[in-house]
C-alpha positions in Angstrom: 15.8 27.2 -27.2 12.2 28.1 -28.4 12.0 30.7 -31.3 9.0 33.2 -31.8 8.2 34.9 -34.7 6.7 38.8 -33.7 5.1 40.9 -35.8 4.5 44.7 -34.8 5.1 47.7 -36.6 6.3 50.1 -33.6 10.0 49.6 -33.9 10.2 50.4 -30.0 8.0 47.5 -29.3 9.6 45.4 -31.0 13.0 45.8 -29.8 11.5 45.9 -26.3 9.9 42.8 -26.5 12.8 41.1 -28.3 15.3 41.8 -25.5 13.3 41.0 -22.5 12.0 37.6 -24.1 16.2 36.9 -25.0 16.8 37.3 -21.6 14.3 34.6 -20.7 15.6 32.4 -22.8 14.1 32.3 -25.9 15.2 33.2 -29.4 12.9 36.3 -31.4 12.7 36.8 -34.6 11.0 40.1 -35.6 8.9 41.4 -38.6 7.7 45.3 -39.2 4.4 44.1 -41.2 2.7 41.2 -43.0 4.9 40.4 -45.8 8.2 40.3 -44.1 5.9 38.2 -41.3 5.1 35.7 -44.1 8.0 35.6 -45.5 9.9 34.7 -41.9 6.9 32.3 -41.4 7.5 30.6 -44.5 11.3 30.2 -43.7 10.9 28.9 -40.1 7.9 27.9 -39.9 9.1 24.3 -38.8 11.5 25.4 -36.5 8.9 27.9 -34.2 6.9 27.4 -30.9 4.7 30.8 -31.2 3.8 33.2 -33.0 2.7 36.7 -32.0 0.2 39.1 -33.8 -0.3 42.3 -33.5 -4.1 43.1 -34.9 -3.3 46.9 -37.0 -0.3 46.7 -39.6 0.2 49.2 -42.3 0.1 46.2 -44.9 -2.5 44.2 -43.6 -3.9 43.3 -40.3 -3.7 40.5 -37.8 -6.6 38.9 -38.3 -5.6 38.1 -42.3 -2.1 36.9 -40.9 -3.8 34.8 -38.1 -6.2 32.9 -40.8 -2.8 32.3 -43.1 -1.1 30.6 -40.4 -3.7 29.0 -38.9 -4.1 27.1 -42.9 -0.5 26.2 -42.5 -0.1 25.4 -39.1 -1.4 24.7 -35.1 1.5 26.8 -33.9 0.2 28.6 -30.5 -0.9 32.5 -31.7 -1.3 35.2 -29.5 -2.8 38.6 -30.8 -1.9 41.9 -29.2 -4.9 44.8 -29.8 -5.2 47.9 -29.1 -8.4 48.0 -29.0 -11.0 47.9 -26.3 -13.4 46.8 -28.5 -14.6 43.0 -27.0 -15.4 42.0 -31.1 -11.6 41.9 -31.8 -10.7 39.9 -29.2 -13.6 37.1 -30.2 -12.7 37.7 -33.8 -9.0 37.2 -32.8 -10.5 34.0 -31.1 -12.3 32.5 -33.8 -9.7 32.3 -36.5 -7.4 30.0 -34.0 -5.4 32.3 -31.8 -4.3 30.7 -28.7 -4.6 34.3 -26.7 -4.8 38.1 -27.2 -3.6 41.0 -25.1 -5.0 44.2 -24.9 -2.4 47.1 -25.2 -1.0 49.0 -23.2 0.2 45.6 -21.6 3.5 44.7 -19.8 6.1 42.3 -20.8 6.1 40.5 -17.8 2.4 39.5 -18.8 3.5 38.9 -21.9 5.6 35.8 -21.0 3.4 34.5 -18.6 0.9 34.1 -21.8 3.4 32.6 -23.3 4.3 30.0 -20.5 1.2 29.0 -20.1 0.6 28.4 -23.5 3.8 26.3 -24.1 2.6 24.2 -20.4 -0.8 23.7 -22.2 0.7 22.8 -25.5 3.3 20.5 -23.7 6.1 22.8 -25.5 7.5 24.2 -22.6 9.0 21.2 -20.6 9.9 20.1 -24.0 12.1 22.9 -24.6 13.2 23.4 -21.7 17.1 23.8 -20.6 18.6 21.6 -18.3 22.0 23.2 -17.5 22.5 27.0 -16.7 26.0 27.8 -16.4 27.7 30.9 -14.9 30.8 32.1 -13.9 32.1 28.0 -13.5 29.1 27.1 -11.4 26.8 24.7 -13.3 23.2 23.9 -12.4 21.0 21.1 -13.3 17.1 21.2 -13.1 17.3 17.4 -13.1 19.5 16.3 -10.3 18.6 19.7 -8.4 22.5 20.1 -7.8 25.0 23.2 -7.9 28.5 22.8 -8.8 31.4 24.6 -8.7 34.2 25.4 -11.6 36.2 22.0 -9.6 33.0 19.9 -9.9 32.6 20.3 -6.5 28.8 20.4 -5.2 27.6 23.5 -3.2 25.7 23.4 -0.4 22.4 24.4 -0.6 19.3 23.9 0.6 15.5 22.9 -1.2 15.3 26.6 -1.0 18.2 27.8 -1.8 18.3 25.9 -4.9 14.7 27.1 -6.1 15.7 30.7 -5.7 18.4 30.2 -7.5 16.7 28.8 -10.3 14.8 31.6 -10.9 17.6 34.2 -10.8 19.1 31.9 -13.3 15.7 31.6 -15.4 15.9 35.2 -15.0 19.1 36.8 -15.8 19.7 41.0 -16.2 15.9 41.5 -14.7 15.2 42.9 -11.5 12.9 41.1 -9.4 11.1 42.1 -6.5 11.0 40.3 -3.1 7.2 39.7 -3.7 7.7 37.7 -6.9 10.7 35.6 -5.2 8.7 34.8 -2.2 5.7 33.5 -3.6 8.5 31.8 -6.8 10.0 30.0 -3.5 7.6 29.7 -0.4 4.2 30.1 -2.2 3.3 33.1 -0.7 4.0 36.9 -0.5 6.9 38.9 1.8 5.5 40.7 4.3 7.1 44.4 4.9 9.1 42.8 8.2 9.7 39.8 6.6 13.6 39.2 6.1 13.8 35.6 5.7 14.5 36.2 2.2 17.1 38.7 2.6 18.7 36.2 5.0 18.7 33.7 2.3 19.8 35.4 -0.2 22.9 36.1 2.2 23.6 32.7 3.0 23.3 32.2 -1.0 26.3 34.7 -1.7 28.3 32.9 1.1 27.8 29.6 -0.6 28.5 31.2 -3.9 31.5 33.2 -2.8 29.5 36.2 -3.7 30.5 38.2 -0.6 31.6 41.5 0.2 30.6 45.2 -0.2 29.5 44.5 -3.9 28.3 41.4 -5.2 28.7 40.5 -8.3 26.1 37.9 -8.9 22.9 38.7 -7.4 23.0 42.5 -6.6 20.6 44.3 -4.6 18.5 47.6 -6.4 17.6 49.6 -3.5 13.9 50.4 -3.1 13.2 47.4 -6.2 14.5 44.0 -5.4 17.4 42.0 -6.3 18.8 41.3 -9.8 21.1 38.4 -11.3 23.8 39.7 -12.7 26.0 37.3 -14.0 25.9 36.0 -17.6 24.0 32.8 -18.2 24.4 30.2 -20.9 22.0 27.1 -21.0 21.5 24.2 -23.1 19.2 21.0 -22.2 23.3 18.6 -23.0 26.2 18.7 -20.5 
């Protein structure tokens, strides 16, 4: 699992950021200000794919921490600024971070930062689970394949299996039927567009997920759908 090291010093950030990034799959470790940072840096420092900066600290400031790791290490930086100010950002830039996001940002941008850092860095398929398990079903990413708590393969189709994916890849969130149309077919849902919904029925049939109330992949009226179930991965059987 890839570990990031955050530092911010709003407590509600950080314990934001910590749980929606855990629930993609990654392991956070968090720090209030620049020495705690340094000191986590210093301890892990071997063992981390990113670190994330955020510019005003009531210690010390991002750019100082930015310049320290980037004497130690090439580990991917990302600073987060509030301000609007264009000279942070190419500060930011200059001392070797990877990336910066302006604030107010969402987490969802966030990750895809992140992503696309770890693609460019070749970190990300590295790391990368093979195996997500849930309630006795197991799926594997290499083979493409679903099975069942007998070892039995499900049926599904090229489809069926990429949705499912990404409801796996994305446990506890709730996704939207534009972001699982374009995640499978590469484009957007129309409004009269129920071929997902029609999938995503076949899917519970296949997974045994039928009845009035589902208990893997649940549907949040007016918002989308959301995976329910708990998932474990690891990149071993």
């Amino acid at each position: 699992m890839r570990k990031i090291l955050i530092v911010d010093d709003d407590q509600k950030t950080r314990t934001l950021l910590k749980a929606y990034l855990e629930k993609n799959q990654y392991e956070v470790l968090l720090s209030h200000n620049g020495e705690t940072f340094l000191s986590e840096f210093q301890r892990y420092f071997d063992e981390l794919s990113m670190v994330i900066l955020d510019v005003m600290l009531p210690d010390t400031d991002g750019f100082a921490l930015c310049k320290e790791v980037r004497r130690r290490s090439n580990i991917p930086i990302i600073m987060l600024t509030a301000s609007s100010d264009e000279t942070d950002r190419v500060v930011g830039l200059e001392l070797g971070a990877d990336d910066y996001i302006a604030k107010p940002y969402s987490p969802r941008e966030l990750l895809a930062r992140i992503k696309a850092i770890h693609r460019r860095s070749g970190t990300e398929s590295l790391a990368a689970p093979r195996f997500y398990r849930f309630v006795g079903f197991t799926l594997d990413t290499t083979e493409r394949s679903v099975t069942d708590v007998n070892g039995q393969l499900v049926a599904l189709t090229g489809l069926d299996f990429q949705l499912l994916k990404y409801f796996v890849e994305h446990p506890g969130e709730i996704l939207d039927r534009t972001i699982l149309s374009e995640q499978t077919r590469g484009r957007d849902a129309g409004p009269l567009d129920r071929s997902l919904d029609v999938q995503i029925s076949r899917m519970r049939l296949r997974l045994n997920d039928t009845g009035k109330h589902p208990l893997l992949i649940k549907t949040v009226r007016g918002a989308g759908y959301v995976f329910s179930a708990e998932v474990s991965s690891s990149a071993v059987p």
